[in-house]
N, C-alpha and C positions, 0 to 999 in steps of 0.2 A: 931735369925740367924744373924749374924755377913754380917757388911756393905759389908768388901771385897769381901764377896762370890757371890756380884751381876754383873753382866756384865752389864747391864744398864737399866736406864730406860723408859718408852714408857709407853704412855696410854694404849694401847693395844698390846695383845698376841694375834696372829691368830695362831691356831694346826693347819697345813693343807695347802700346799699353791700348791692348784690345783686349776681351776677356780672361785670358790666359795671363797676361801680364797684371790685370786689376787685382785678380786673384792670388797671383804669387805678391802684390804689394800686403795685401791682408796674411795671407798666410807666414808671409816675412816676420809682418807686426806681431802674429799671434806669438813667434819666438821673441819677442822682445828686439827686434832687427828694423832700423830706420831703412827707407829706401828712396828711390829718386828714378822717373822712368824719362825716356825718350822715345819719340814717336815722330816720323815723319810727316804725319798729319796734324793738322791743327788743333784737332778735338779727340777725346779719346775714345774707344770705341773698334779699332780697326775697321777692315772689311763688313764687321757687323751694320758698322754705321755709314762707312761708304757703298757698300754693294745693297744692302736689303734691310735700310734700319725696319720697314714697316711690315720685316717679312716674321711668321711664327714661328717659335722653334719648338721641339715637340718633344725633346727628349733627355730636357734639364729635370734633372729631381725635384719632385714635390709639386711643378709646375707644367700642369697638362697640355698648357701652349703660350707660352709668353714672347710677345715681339722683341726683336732682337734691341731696338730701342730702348726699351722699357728695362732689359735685360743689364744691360750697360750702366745704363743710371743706378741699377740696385748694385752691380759688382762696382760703381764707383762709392754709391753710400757706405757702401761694407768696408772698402778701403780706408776711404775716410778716417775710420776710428783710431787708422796708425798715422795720421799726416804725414800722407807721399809726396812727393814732391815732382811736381810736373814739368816736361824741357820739349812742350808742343814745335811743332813746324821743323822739326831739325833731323836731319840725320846724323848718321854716326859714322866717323869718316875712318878714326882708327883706333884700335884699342895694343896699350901698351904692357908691359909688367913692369915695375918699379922693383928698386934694389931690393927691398923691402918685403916682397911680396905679394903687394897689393897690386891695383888693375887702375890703368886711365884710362877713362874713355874721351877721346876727342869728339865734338860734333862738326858739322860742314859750316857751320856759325861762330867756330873757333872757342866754344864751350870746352870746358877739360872737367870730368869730374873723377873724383877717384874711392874705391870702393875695395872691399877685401872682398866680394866677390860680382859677378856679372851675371845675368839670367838673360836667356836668348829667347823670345817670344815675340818673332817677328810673323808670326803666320804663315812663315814660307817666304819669306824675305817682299823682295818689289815683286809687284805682277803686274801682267798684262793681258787683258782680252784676247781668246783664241778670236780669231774675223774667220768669217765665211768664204771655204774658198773660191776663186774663180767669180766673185761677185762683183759685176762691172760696178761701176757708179756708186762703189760704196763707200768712199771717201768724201765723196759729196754729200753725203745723207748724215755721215758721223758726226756725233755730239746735239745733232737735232731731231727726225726722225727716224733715227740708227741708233740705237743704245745698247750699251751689257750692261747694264744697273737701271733700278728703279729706288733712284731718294723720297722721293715722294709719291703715294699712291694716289693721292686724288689729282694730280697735276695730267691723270690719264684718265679721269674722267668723260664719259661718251665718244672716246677711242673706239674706232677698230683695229686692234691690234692683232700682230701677225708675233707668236713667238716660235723661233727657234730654237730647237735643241730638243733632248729625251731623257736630262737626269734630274737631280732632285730641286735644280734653280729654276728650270722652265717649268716643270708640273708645277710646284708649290707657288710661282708667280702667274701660273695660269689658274689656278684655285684665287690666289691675293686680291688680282683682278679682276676676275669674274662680276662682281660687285657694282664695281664702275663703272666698267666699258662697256660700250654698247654691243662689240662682236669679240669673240676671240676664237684665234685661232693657231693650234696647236702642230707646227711642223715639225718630222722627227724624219731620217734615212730609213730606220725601221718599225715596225710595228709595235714591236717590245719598246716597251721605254725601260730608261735605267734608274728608275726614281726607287723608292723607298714602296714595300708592297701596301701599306697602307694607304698612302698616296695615291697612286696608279690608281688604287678600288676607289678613293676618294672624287676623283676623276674622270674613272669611268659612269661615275653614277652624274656627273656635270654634263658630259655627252651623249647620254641618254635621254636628261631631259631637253638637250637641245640647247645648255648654256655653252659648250664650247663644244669645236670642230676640231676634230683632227684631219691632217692629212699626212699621209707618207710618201715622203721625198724629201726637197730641199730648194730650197730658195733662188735661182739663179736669175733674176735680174728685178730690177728695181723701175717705177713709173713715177714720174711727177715732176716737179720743177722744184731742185734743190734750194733752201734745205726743207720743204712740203712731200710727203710721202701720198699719193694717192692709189696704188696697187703695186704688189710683186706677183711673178708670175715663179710657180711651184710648179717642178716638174716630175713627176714621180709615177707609181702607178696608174692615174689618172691621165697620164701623158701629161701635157701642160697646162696651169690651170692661172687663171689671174684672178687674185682674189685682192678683195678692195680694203685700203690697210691704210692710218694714218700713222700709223708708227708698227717700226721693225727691233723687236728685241730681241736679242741675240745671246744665247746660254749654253754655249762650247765649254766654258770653264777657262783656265788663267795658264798661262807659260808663266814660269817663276825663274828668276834672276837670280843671280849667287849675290851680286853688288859687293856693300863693304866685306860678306862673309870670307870671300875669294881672299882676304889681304889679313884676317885675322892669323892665319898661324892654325885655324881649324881643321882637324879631317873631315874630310865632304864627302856625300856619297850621293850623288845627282842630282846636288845641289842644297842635300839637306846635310840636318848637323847628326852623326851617330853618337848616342847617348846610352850607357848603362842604364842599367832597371832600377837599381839601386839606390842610387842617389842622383839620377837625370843630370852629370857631370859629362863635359866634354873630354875630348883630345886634351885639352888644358887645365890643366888643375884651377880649380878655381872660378870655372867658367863654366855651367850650366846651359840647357835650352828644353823648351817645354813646348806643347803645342803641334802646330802643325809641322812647326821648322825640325822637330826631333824626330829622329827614327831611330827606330830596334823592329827586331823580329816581333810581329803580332800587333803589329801599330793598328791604332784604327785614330782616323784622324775624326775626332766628334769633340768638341767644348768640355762634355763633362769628363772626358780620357785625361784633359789638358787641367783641369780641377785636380784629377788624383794626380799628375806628373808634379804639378807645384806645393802638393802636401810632401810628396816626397822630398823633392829639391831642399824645401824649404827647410825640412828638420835635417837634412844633409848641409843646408848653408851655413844654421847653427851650429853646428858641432866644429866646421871652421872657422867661424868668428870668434863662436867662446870654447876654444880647446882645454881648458882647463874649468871649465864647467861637466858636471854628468848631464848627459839627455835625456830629456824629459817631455812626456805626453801635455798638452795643454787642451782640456774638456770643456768646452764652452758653457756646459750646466753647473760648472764648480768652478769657473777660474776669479778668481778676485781681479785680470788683469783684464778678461772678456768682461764682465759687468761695468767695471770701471768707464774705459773707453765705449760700450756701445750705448749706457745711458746719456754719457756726456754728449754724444752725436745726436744722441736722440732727445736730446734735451729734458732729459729725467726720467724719461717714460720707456716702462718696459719694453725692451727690444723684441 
């Protein structure tokens, strides 16, 4: 492959620059390790920012609930301090090995960049909304009264909303919304929800006072003249019920795609990437993955899991890049490299 066709170089390629990826750019930096991420979407953030930037998350350290929004902007501040370098809107179409050792990555934009190592932090690669099954006319209603994501909260303001589903998307966006809408209502198959047990009790005390309704069943058919939502009718215990709804949100959770993963040369194991404990290395020498996209025995897929995978990765990426270096702990209360850069970002003032 011919020098011109590189755009540049960097020790590392992060796929993915949702949280998981923000964090393995800073944790790169803390080794002294340049990087350069790519991300199919425009803006960074992943899922976070696409599916529920306005939604809370409740189980980052030190912070008792911070919007996933808010979240994003601080793991970009953080990165910052290493200037990452960003390759938005583009996917990544194939990744190479050079005589030499190193890794190309191609984008679908005909970007080539090359890296002595690669970090896989796609979140479970593409996704797509589970749909409701068996639901007439819901093709007609999608993308305007039919949704699975909510970008904006207040844009559902004096809503009567109808949500479907029973895990931690529908409860937590039936709490989010509670606020604005004028009615909500919560449809589940069964009575148990699979949400988080704090939530549920969070919930049920919404229910009690008569801010949200649940019903158990499910959804099967849709009223109004597309794309205007005015009632579905829920069939469940109550036999059939038609309940009055200007929007239908929908929280089944995501079918995940293998896409470019399928043509890397990776082992897959139902679509995800299997990684050692050790150093979050793939099938491929020199090729990592952290996050949702990684699996081992005792995975739990949570943000702050995806935090320690990239501390690990990351002093495992150093020891490849500077092999003729000893390894070494970098303590952010002592490091002359952590003061350096995080005043400079912050413009002299203690970080």
């Amino acid at each position: 492959m011919s020098d011109e066709r590189l755009a540049r170089h960097s020790d590392a390629i992060i796929i993915g620059a949702g949280p998981c990826g923000l964090f393995a750019a800073f944790q790169l930096g803390v080794h002294g390790l340049t990087s350069q991420l790519v991300d199919a979407l425009d803006r960074v953030g992943g899922q976070c920012i696409e599916l529920y930037p306005d939604k809370p998350i409740y189980d980052i350290p030190a912070c008792p609930a911070i919007g996933a929004a808010e979240l994003v902007e601080r793991l970009t501040m953080q990165a910052a301090c290493f200037s990452p370098v960003y390759h938005m809107g583009q996917q990544v179409a194939s990744l190479e090995r050079t005589a030499q050792g190193e890794w190309l990555v191609t984008t679908d934009k005909g970007l080539v960049l090359q890296a002595s190592v690669v970090v896989i932090a796609t979140g479970g690669g593409s996704f797509t909304p589970k749909t409701p099954p068996n639901l007439g006319r819901l093709a007609e209603f999608e993308g305007g009264a039919v949704r699975y994501a909510v970008p904006d909260v207040q844009a559902h303001a004096g809503e009567r909303i109808v949500i479907a589903g029973g895990g931690d998307s529908a409860v937590d966006w039936a709490m989010a919304l509670c606020p604005v809408a004028s009615e909500i209502v919560l449809v589940h198959q069964r009575e148990e929800l699979r949400a988080q047990k704090h939530s549920t009790a969070r919930l049920q005390t919404l229910v009690e006072e008569g801010r949200v309704r649940r019903l158990t069943g499910r959804v099967i058919d849709l009223h109004g003249t597309a794309p205007s939502l005015e009632a579905v009718t829920v069939h469940g215990r109550e036999g059939r019920v038609v309940v009055p709804a200007d929007r239908l949100l929908v929280f089944f959770g995501f079918v995940m795609r293998e896409g470019a993963l399928a043509r890397f040369g990776l082992d897959l194991c139902d679509g995800l990437v299997p990684v050692d404990t050790e150093r979050f290395e793939t099938s491929l020498p020199g090729v990592f993955a952290i996050g949702d996209i990684a699996t081992y025995p005792g995975k739990l897929k949570l943000i702050l899991s995806g935090f320690h995978e990239a501390a690990l990765m990351a002093a495992a990426a150093a020891r490849r890049c500077r092999p003729g270096e000893s390894p070494s702990t970098e303590y952010s209360t002592s490091s002359p490299l952590f003061r350096e850069r995080t005043q400079s970002e912050l413009g002299g003032r203690s970080p």
